[in-house]
SERO-4910 file (N, C-alpha, C, O; in steps of 0.05 Angstrom, whole numbers):
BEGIN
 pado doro    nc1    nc2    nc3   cac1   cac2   cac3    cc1    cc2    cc3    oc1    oc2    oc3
  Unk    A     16    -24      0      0      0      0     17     25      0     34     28    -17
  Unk    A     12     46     21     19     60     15     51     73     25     62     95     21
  Unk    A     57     53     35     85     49     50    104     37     37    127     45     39
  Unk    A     96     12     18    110      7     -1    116     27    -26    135     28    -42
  Unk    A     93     41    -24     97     70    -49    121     76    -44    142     73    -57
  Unk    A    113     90    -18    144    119    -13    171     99    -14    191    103    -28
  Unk    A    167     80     -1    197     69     -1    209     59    -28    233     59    -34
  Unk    A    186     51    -43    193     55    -83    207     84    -87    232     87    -89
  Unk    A    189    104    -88    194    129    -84    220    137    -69    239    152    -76
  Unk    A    217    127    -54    256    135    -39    276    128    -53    296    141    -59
  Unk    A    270    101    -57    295     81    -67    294    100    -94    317    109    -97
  Unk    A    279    109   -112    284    122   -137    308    144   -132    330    148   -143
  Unk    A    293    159   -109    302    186   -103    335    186    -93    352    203    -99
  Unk    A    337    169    -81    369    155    -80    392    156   -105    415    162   -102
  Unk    A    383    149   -122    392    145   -149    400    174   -164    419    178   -179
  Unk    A    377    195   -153    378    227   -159    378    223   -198    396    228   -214
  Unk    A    365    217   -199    350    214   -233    340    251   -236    326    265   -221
  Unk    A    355    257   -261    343    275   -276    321    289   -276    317    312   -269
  Unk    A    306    270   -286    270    272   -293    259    229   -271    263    205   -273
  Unk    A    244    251   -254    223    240   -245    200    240   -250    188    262   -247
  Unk    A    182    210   -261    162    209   -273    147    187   -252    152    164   -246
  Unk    A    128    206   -245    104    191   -217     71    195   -228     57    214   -233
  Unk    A     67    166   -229     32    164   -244     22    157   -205     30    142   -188
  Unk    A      6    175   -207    -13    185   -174      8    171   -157      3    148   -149
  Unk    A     27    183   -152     40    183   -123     28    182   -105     36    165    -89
  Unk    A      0    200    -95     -4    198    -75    -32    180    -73    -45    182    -52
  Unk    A    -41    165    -91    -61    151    -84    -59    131    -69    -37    120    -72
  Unk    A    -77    119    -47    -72    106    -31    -58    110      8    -54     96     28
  Unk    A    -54    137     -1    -40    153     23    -58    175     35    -74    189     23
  Unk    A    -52    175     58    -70    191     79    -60    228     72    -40    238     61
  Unk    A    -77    235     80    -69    268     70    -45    277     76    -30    289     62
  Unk    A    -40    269    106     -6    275    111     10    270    100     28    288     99
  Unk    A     14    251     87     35    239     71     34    241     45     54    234     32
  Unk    A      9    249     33      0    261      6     12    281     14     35    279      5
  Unk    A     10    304     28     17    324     21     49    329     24     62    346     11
  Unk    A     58    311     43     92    303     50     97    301     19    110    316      5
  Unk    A     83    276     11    104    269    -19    106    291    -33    129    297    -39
  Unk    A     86    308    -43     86    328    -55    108    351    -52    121    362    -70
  Unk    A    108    357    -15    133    380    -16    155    363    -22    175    374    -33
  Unk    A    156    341    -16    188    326    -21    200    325    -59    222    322    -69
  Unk    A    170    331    -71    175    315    -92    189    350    -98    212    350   -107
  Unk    A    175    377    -94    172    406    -93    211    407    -88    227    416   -105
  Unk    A    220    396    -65    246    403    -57    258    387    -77    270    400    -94
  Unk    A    257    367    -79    271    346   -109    270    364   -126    294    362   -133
  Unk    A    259    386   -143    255    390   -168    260    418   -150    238    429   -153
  Unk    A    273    434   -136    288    469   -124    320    449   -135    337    463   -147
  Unk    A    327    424   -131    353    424   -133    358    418   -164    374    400   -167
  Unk    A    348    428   -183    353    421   -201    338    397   -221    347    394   -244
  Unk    A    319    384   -213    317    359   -228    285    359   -236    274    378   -225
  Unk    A    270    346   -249    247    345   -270    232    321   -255    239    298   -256
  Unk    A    202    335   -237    188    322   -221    159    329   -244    151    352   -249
  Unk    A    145    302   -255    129    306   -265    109    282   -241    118    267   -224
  Unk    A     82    288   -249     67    277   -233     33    271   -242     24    290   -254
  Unk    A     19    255   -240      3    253   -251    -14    255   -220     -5    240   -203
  Unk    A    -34    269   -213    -48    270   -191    -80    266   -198    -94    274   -217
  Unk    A    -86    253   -179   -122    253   -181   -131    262   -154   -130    248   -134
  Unk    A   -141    290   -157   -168    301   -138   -146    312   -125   -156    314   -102
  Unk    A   -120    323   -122   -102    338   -109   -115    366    -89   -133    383    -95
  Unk    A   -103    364    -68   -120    382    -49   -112    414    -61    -99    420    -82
  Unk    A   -122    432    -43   -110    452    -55    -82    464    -43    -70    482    -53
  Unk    A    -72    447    -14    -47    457     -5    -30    435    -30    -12    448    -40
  Unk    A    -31    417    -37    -14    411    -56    -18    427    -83      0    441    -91
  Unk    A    -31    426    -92    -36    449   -109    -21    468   -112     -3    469   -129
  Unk    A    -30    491    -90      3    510    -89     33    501    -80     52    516    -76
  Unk    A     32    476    -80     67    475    -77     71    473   -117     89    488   -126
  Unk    A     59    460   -132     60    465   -154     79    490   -170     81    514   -163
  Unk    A     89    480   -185    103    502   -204     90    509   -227     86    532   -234
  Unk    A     82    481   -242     70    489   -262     43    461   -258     45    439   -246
  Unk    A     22    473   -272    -14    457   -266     -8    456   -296      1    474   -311
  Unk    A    -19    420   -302    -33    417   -332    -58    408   -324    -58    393   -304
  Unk    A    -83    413   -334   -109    400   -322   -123    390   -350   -123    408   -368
  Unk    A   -133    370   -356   -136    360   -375   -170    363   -372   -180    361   -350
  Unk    A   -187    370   -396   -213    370   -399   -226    342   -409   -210    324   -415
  Unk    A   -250    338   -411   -262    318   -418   -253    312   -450   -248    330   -466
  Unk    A   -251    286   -456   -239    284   -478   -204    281   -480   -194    274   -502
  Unk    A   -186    286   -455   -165    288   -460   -144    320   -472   -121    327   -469
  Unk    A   -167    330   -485   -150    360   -485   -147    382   -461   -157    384   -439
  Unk    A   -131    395   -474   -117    412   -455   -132    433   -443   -139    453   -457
  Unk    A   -140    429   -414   -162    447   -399   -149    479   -392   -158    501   -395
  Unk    A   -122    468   -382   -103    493   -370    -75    491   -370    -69    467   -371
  Unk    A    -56    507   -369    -33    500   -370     -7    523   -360     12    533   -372
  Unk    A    -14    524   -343     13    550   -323     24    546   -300     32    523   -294
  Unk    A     26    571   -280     38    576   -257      1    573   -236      0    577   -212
***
């Protein structure tokens, strides 16, 4: 569950990869730690490196740790796309 996530998630983060690519990181995890992964993922990508993320129903304190929001509309096109 959701403990085996982060520790996937760690063990990646160990490695210090470039570009980080996470399909719903935080599904399955309690809000604290949803919102933990999020600033962790936020400090990963201040030192330099490419945190992409696929989120479903993201609160709005994760939200603003965000740099950049893509929000996809019905159909798959592009709803929004900024700061």
């Amino acid at each position: 569950g959701g403990e085996r996530r982060r520790v996937t998630i760690g063990m990646e983060l160990v490695i210090s990869p470039r570009l980080l690519v996470l399909d719903e990181p935080t599904s399955g995890l309690d809000s604290w730690a949803a919102s933990n992964l999020v600033m962790t993922c936020k400090a990963v990508a201040a030192h330099g490196r490419v945190v992409v993320m696929s989120l479903h129903q993201p609160s709005p304190e994760m939200v603003d740790c965000l740099d950049r929001l893509m929000l996809l509309a019905v159909g798959g096109r592009l709803g929004y796309f900024g700061p």
